[in-house]
C-alpha positions, 0 to 999 in steps of 0.5 A, a space after each residue: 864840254 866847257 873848258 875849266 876857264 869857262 865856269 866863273 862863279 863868284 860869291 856875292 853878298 845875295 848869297 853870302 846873305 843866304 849861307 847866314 841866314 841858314 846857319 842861322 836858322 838850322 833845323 834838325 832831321 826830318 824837321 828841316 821844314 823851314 829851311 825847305 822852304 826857304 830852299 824853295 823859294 830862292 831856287 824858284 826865283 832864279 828860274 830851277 824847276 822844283 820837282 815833287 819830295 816824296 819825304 817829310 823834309 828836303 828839296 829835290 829840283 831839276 836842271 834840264 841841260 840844253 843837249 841831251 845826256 845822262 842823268 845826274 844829281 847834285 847833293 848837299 845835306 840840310 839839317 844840323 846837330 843837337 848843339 848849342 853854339 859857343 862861336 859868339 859869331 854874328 850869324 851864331 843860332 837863334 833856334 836853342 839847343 840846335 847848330 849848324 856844328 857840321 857846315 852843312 850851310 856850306 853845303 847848301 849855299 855852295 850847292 845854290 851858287 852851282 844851280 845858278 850858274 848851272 841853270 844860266 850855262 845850260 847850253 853847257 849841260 849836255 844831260 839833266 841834273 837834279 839837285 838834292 836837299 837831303 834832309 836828316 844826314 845826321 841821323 844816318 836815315 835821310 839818304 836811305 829815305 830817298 833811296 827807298 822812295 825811288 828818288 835815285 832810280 834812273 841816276 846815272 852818277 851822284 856828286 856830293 861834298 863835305 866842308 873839311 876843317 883840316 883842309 884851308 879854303 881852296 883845297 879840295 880833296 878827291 880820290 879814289 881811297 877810302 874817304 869816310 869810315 863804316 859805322 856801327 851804332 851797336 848796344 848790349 843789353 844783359 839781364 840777371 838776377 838782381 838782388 839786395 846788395 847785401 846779399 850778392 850771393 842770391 843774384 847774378 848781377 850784371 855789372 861785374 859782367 858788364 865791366 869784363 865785357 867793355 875790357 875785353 871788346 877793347 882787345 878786338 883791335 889790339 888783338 886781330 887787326 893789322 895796324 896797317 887797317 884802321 879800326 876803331 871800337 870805342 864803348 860811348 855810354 853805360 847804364 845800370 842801377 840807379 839805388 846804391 842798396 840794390 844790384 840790378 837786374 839789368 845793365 847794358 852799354 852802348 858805343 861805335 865801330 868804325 872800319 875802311 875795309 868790309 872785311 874788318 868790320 865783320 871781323 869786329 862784329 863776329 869777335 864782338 858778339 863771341 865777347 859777349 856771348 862768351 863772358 855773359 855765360 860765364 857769368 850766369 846771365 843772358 845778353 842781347 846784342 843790336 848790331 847797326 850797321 848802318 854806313 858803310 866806307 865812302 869810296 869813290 868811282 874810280 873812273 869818275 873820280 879820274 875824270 873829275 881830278 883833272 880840272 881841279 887844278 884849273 880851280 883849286 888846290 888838289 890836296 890828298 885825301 886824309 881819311 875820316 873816321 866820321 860817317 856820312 850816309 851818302 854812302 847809301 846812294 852806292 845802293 843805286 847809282 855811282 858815287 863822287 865825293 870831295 873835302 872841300 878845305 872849311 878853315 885850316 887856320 891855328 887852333 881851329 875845331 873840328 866838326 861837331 863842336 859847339 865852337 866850329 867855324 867853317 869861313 866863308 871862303 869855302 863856298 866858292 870852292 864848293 860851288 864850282 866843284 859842283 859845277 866842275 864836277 857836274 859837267 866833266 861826270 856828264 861828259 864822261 858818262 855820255 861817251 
């Protein structure tokens, strides 16, 4: 095992040039083919092997270390958001409507320095690593489709990072307390008799039952919940009616709950349902509920993650973790293998915004960090798993 002294990565103006061209160029979920492709190309021209994606988009390619070893794999997130940039940076998007609003070039580029260096210190590998691409975090699907096509069987342990604009560049954040939230994605339909507004009495509308509804979803926390577990149920979006002379048949909202702790989020699915069910039947109508819970809370190994702290200081500043209430879908990889997982400080400057604003910025300097965490984290996972 190589001392924390030994990994010396820099970042040059090759890759710096990389992290805005992608930033540049982002591309949306399942569609991030050029972005794949540009991927491709600078990891077979610096001598990594590119391996068969059973996906639409992404990468997948392999380090083979000089010594064997347990299997590993490396992950950043490539696609970006639905937004239109505000930053006036010289790098700002020149694909319309589509931004890279969650750094997730950071990501990438940090991932890239890693592999060159990796692939250049192989006699330091004592195992294989392979590196993933994951295309299409942002919809919550991209980490599921790699699992469900096999890619994690015979991972040992999977590392991953999110640039964090909380934190300033040089800090990086790794512990074994809940990172990032659970996520439900949940909507209700209700359907009633609907009828001429003037004759309310000859229906049963939907949206007085609609209103007590959204009230009364807002007591699950204040309600049920210790103020010690965070919990969040936040109602997003409302539809019904669209004539101002006619009471609709049908109506329905839609929103988010966000949890740390397993049991909070089936108590707030469990109360959630009994609201709706309960109030739609004292209002005379039916409802349907979809319940998604598509993320559960980030957690990391424990015994990885005590093996990983100790080098962060030789590096970087170890910061505590502040939990997120974001979602991140490599918490689908928990499914088939160990999971490592770090903030890595993004900006921290006065003023600065936060994630998935159209006027985010993450620096440069945090790519750095992010390289040599990779290969930090890397190194020490294998050498504690090959014991």
């Amino acid at each position: 095992m190589v001392d924390h002294e030994d990994v010396d990565i820099t970042i040059g103006d090759e890759l710096l040039e990389v992290r805005h061209h992608l930033h540049a160029h982002p591309e949306l979920g399942f569609r991030e083919r050029d972005t794949s492709a540009y991927l491709t190309r600078w990891l077979s021209e610096h001598g990594v092997e590119i391996l068969d994606n059973p996906v639409s988009s992404g990468v997948l390619a392999l380090i083979h270390g000089a010594h064997p070893g347990p299997h590993i794999a490396l992950r950043a997130d490539i696609d970006a958001l639905p937004i239109t940039e505000q930053t006036g940076q010289a790098d700002s998007s020149r694909n319309d409507g589509v931004m890279h609003g969650c750094g997730h070039d950071i990501h990438m580029t940090g991932l890239l320095a890693a592999a060159q260096w990796l692939a250049g210190h192989r006699d330091a590998v004592h195992g294989d690593i392979t590196l993933v691409f994951q295309p299409s975090e942002e919809t919550g699907e991209g980490a599921q489709a790699l699992v469900d096509a096999g890619v994690l069987d015979g991972i040992d342990a999977i590392i991953g990072t999110h640039n964090n604009p909380d934190y300033e560049p040089g800090q990086i954040a790794v512990g074994v307390e809940p990172m990032m939230a659970g996520c439900v994605k949940f909507s209700v339909t209700l359907h009633a008799q609907g009828t001429h507004a003037g004759y309310p009495d000859r229906g049963t509308g939907p949206l007085e039952a609609l209103a007590s509804m959204i009230l009364a979803t807002q007591t699950i926390v204040s309600r049920n919940e210790t103020p010690f577990h965070p919990l969040v149920v936040s109602v997003t979006a409302v539809r019904g009616g669209d004539v101002w002379n006619v009471i609709p048949a049908e109506a329905g909202f839609m929103g988010t709950v966000r949890y740390f702790y397993p049991e909070d989020g089936a108590m707030a699915e469990r109360r959630f349902r009994e609201i709706v069910a309960g109030t739609a039947s004292s209002y005379g109508i039916t409802a349907d509920v979809d319940w998604n819970d598509f993320a559960i809370p980030l957690v990391s190994d424990a015994a990885l993650v005590k093996a990983v702290m100790q080098d962060v200081p030789g590096y970087a500043t170890l910061a505590a973790i502040r939990p997120s209430m974001a979602g991140e879908d490599f918490c689908e990889y928990a499914s088939r293998t160990r999971l490592l997982f770090a903030f890595i400080g993004s900006n921290g400057r006065p003023g600065y915004h936060g994630l998935h604003s159209p006027r985010f910025v993450a620096l440069d300097d945090a790519i750095a960090p992010t390289a040599r965490f990779y290969a930090h984290a890397a190194l020490r996972v294998l050498d504690e798993l090959g014991r």
